[in-house]
C-alpha positions in Angstrom: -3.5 -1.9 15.8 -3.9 -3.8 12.8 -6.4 -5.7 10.4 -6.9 -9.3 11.3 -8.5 -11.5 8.7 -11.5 -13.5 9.9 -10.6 -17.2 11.0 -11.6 -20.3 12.7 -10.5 -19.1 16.1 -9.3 -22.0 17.8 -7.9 -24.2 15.3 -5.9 -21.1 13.8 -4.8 -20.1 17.2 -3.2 -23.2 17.6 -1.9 -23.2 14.3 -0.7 -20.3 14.5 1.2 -20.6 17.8 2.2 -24.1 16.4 4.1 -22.3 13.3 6.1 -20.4 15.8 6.9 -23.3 17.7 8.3 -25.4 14.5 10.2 -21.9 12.6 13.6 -23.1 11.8 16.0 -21.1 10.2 18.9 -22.1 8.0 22.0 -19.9 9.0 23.7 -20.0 5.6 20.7 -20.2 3.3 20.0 -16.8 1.8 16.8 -15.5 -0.1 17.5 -12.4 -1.8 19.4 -9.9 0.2 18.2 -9.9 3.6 15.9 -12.8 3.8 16.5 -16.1 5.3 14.4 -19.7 4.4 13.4 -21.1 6.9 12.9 -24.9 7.3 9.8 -26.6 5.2 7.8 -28.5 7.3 7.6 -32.0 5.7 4.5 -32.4 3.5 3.1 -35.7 5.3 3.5 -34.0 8.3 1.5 -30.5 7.5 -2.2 -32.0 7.8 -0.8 -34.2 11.2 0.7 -31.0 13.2 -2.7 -28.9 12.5 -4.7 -31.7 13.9 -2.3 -31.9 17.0 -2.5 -30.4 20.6 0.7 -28.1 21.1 2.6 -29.7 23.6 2.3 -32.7 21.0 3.6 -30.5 18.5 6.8 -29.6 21.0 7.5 -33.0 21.4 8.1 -33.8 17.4 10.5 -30.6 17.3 14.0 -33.0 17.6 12.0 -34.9 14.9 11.2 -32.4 12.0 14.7 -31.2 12.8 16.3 -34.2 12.6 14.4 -34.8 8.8 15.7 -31.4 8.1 19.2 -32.4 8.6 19.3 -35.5 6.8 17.9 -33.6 4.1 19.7 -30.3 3.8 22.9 -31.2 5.6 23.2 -27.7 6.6 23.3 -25.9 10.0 19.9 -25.0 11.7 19.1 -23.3 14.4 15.3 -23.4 15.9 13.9 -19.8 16.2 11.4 -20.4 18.9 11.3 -23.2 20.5 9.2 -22.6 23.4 6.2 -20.8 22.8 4.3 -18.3 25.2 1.7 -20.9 25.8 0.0 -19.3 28.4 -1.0 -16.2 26.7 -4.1 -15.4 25.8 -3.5 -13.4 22.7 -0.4 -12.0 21.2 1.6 -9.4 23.2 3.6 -7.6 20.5 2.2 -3.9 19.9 1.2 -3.4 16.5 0.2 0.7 15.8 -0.2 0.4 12.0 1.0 -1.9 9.6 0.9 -0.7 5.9 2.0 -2.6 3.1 3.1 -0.4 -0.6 4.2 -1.7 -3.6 7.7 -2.2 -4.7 9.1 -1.3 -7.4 7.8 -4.7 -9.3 4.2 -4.4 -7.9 3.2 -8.2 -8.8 6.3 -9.6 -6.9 7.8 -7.1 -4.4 6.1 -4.9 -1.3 7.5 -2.7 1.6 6.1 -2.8 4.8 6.5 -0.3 7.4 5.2 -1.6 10.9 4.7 1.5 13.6 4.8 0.7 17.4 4.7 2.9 20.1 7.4 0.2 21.6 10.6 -0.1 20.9 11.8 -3.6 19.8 15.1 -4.4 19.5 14.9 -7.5 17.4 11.8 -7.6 15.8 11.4 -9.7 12.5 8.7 -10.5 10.1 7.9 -14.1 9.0 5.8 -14.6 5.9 4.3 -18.3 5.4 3.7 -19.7 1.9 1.8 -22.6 2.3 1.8 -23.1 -1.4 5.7 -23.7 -1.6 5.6 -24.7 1.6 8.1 -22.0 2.8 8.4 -20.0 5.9 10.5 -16.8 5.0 12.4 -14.7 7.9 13.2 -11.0 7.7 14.6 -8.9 9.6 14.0 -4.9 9.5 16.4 -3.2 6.8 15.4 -0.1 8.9 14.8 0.8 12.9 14.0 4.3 13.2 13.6 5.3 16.8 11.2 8.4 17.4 13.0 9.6 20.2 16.3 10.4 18.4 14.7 11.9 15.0 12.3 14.8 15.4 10.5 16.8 18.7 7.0 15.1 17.9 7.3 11.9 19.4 6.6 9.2 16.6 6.1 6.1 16.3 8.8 3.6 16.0 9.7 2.6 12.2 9.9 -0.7 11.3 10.9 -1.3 7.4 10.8 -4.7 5.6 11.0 -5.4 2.1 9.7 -8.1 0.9 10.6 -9.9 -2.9 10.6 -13.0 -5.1 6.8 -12.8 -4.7 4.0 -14.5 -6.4 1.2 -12.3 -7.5 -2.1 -13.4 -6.9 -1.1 -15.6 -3.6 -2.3 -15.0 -0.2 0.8 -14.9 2.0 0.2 -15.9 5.6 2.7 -13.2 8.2 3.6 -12.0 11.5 6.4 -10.3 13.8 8.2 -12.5 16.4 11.0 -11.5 18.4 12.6 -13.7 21.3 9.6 -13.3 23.7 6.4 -13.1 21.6 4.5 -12.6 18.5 1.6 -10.6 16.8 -1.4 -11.4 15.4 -1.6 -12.9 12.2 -2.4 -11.1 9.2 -3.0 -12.1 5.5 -1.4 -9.9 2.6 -2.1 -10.5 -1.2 -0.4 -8.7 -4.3 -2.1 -8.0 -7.7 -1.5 -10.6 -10.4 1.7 -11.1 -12.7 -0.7 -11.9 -16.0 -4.2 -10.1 -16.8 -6.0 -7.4 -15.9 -5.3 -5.0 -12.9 -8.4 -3.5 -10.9 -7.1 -0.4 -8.6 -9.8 1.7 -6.4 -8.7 5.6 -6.5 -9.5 8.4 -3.6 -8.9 11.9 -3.6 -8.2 13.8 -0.5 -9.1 12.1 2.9 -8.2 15.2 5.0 -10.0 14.5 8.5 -9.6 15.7 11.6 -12.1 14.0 13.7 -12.0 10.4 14.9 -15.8 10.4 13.3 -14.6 11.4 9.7 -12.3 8.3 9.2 -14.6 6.0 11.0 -16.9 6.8 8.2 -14.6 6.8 5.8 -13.8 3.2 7.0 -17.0 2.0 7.0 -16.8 3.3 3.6 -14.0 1.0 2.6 -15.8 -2.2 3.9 -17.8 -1.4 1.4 -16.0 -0.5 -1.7 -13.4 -3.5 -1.1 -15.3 -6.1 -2.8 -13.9 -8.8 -4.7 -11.2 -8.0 -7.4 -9.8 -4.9 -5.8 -5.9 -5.5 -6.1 -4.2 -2.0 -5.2 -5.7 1.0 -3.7 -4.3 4.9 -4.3 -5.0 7.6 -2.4 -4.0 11.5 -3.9 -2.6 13.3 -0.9 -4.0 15.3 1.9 -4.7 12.4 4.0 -5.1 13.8 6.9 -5.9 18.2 7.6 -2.9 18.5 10.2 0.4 16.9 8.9 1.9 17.7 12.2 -1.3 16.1 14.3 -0.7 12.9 15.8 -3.9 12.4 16.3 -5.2 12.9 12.8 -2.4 10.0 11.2 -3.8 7.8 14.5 -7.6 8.2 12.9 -5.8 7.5 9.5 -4.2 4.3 10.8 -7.6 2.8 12.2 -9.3 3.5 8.6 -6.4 1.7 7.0 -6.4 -1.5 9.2 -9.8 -2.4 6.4 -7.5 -2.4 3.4 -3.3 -2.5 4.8 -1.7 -4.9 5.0 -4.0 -7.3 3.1 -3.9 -5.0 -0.1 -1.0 -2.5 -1.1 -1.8 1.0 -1.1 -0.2 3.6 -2.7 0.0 7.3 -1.8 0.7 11.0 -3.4 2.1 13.9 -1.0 -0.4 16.7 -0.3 -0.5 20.3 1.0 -1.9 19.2 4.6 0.3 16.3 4.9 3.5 18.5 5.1 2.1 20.9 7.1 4.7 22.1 10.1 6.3 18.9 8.8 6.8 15.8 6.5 8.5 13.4 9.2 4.7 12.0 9.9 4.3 10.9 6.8 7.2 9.7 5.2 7.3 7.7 8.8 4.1 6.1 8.1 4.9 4.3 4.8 7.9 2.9 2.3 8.2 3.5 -1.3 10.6 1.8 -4.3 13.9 4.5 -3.9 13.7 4.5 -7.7 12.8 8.2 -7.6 14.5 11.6 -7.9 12.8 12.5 -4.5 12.3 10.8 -1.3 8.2 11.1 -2.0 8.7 10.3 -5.8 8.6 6.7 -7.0 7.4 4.1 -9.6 5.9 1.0 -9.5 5.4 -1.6 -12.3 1.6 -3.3 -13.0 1.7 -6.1 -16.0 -0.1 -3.1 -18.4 0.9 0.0 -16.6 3.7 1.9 -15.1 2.2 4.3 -12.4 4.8 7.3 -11.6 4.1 9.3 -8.5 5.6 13.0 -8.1 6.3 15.5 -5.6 4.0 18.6 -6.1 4.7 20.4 -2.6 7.9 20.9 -4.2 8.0 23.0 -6.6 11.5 24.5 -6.8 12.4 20.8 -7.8 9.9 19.9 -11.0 12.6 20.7 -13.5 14.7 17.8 -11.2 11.4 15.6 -11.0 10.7 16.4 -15.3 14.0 15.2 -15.9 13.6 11.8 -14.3 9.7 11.5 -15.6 11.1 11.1 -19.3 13.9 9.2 -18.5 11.5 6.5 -16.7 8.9 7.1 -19.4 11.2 6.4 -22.3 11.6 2.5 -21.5 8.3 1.2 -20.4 7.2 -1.9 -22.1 3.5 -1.9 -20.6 0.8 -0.1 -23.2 0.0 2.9 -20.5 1.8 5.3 -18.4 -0.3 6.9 -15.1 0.7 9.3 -13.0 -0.4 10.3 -9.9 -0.2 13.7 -8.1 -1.9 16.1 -5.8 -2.1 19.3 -7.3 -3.6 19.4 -10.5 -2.6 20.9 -14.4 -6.2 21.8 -14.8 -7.8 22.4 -12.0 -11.6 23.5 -11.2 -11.5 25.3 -7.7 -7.4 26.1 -7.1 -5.9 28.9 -9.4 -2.4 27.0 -9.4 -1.1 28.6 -12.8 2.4 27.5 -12.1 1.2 23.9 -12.1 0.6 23.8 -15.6 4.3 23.2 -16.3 3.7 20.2 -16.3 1.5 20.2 -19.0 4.2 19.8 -21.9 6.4 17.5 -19.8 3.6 14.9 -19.7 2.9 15.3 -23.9 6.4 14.9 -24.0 6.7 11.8 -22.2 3.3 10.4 -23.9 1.4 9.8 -20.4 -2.1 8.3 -20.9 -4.0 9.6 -17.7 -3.1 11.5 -14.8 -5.0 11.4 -11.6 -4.9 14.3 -8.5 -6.3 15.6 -5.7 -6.4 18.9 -3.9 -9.9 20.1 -6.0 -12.3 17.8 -3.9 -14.5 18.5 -6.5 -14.7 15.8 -9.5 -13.3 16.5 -12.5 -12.6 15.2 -16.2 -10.7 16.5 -19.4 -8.4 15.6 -22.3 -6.5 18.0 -23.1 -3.7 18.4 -25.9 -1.4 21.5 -26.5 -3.4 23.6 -24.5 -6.7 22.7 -26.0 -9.5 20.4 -25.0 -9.4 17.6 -27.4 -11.2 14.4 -27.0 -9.2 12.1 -28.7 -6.9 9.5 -27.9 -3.3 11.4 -28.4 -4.6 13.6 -25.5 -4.2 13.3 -22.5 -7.0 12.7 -19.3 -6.8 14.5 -16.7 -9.0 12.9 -13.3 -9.4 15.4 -10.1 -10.7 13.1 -7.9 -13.0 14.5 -5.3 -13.1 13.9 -1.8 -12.6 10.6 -0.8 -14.0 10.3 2.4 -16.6 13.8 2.2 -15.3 15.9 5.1 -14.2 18.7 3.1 -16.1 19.8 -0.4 -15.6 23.2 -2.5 -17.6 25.1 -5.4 -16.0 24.8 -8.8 -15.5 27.8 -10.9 -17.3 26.7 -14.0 -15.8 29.1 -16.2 -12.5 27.3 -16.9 -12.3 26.6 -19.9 -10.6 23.2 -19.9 -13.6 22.3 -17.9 -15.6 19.2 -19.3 -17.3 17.3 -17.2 -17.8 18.1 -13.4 -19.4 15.9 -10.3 -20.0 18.8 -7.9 -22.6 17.5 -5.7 -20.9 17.3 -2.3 -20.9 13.5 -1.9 -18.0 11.2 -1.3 -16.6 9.6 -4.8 -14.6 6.4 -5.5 -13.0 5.8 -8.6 -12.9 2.2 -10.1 -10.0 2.0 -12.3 -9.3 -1.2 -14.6 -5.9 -1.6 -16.5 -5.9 -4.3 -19.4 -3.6 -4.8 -22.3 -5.5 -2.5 -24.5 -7.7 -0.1 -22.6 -7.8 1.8 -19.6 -11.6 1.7 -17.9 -12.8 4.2 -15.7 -16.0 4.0 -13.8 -16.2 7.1 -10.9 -19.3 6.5 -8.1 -20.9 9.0 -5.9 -22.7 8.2 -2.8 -22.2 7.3 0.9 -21.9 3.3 2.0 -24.5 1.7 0.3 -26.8 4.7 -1.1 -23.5 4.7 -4.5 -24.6 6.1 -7.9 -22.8 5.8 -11.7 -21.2 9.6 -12.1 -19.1 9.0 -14.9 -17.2 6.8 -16.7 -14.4 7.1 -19.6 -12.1 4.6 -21.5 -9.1 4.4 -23.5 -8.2 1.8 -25.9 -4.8 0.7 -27.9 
């Protein structure tokens, strides 16, 4: 399954199925590492083909190849020349398709693409119909379930994706030699100005009914502006339930692929095993740990860490200050699941982190875990609301089908949403400040809870 983004059916049918029947790639041409250009189509002849029948659109094949010849006077060989005209809709199986940052958030992604089938030459094609280019790439990564673990996964599908424009809608699909999916529409955040990210805490459903809620939910919350969405771990209660990364993957098809998402390892993701999850999305391998990364926004570098793995924070410490120590943006976020200060859990351990962050001169960190709602600045040990300390954000339940009671006696404790309702957290990065707006509320009944900022 996967998002499709509303359309004029039958014109983008055939426009779509026309764009497969023109692709034409350029053997020797290469984009990057593993990406191929593909033929432009001629610029007169754009408006013409979309106003065409198909089978007049077949006919002019040996003539747009013939202009590419005489222009390029390179070797080209037509990827599919005879499309599945008969179909009624698009045959390739598409279980999830989630697109995460890379490293460069503005101008890379990964995209993982799950299918219960097993493809054996299954590429994406991206179209930007600004440049007028159509991009091929095949997978870096096949990963068949049958030869990795006993639960029986989902096929793995890895592309990566750069020398993107930020801010530009990108047009894409999978083709192999017999079909093609359904088209999908994928935009990253912008390379100048402001970013806006929407932040959830733990997900952690279990019944089909939770994430259709939750989804509902997300229709909601992803209005205009949203360019990146994080979720804090625990997304599902059963790491090692198929059934409960299945509900996940419906949710999803609202915001993934047409927005990146990025995610934090929880508790109930690894439980009985971690193969679910790291088979359900694909992170920058800029980190110390296969679930530790960073990605780049024009104003802030966001560092994700590990915290289901704790005989390895000294490891994960070490590379936090060496990424920490060169970052030209104003603001450093992290993301995590467990929390330094937390308002239900009694994680003391997880306060090692504490000096680590002061160290590295981290402006906010966001976690999970609580599902309660949570503020503080703290600094040495001591509340402190100033702007040398650091924020610390638990961030509630995302999608309400788990709450707890927080103890109120902590004494980092300084302000608390405890009210058993589903929170989303509105998170703005500028050059100079950091603008935090957290809502309570389910669908359309949302309330103010709390904001905070931070300026430079």
């Amino acid at each position: 399954m996967v998002f499709l983004c509303p359309r004029e059916e039958v014109i983008m049918k055939e426009r779509w199925i026309v764009i497969i029947a023109t692709l034409l790639m350029l053997t020797s041409c290469s984009v990057g590492t593993e990406q191929k250009q593909i033929i432009q189509v001629e610029e007169e002849l754009v408006p013409t083909i979309e106003k065409q029948t198909i089978e007049e659109v077949i006919d002019k094949d040996e003539e747009i190849i013939e202009v590419a010849k005489e222009e390029l006077a390179e070797p080209i060989k037509v990827i599919f020349t005879n499309p599945i005209v008969d179909l009624d809709e698009p045959t390739i199986e598409l279980k999830s398709v989630i697109l995460n940052p890379g490293e460069v958030a503005t101008s890379s992604c990964n995209i993982t693409l799950l299918s219960d089938i097993l493809y054996d030459d299954l590429r994406l094609v991206y179209v930007d119909t600004i440049d007028e280019k159509v991009i091929e790439i095949v997978p870096i990564e096949i990963e068949n379930s049958g030869d990795r673990v006993e639960n029986i996964l989902p096929n793995k599908y890895t592309y990566y994706l750069n020398k993107l424009v930020g801010g530009r809608t990108y047009d894409c699909y999978f083709i192999d030699d017999k079909s093609y999916s359904v088209p999908m529409k994928f935009t990253l955040p912008e390379a100048e100005g402001p970013t806006k990210l929407l932040v959830y805490g733990d997900l952690q459903g279990y019944r089909v009914d939770q994430y259709q809620t939750f989804a509902n939910k997300l229709k909601v919350d992803l209005h205009e502006g949203v360019d990146l969405v994080l979720f804090l771990g625990d997304l599902v209660d059963l790491g090692n339930e198929a059934s409960h990364w299945a509900y996940l993957y419906d949710s999803l098809e609202v915001i993934s692929p047409k927005l990146p998402i990025s995610t934090a390892i929880g508790n109930h993701d690894v439980y009985g095993t971690r193969d679910y999850y790291n088979n359900s999305f694909t992170y920058p391998t800029n980190g110390v740990l296969e679930n530790t990364y960073y990605f780049d926004l024009p104003y802030a570098r966001v560092i994700v860490l590990d915290t289901e793995s704790p005989s390895r924070f000294k490891m994960q410490a070490t590379w936090l200050n060496e990424i920490s120590s060169d970052v030209s943006q104003p603001f450093k976020i992290v993301m995590m699941h467990r929390g330094v200060y937390p308002v239900f859990y009694d994680e003391l351990y997880m306060q090692y982190w504490a000096s680590i962050f002061e160290d590295a001169e981290i402006d906010l960190v966001l976690n999970g875990h609580d599902h309660i709602y949570s503020r503080t600045s703290m600094l040495n040990g001591e509340k402190l609301n100033s702007e040398e300390a650091i924020t610390y954000i638990g961030t509630g339940s995302g999608s309400g089908s788990k709450y707890y009671d927080a103890y109120e006696e902590r004494p980092w404790l300084d302000f608390i949403y405890d009210n058993n309702l589903p929170v989303k957290i509105e998170l703005h990065v500028g050059k100079s400040s950091l603008e935090l707006v957290t809502y309570a509320g389910t669908e359309m009944d949302v309330k103010v809870v709390d904001s905070w900022t931070l300026e430079k």
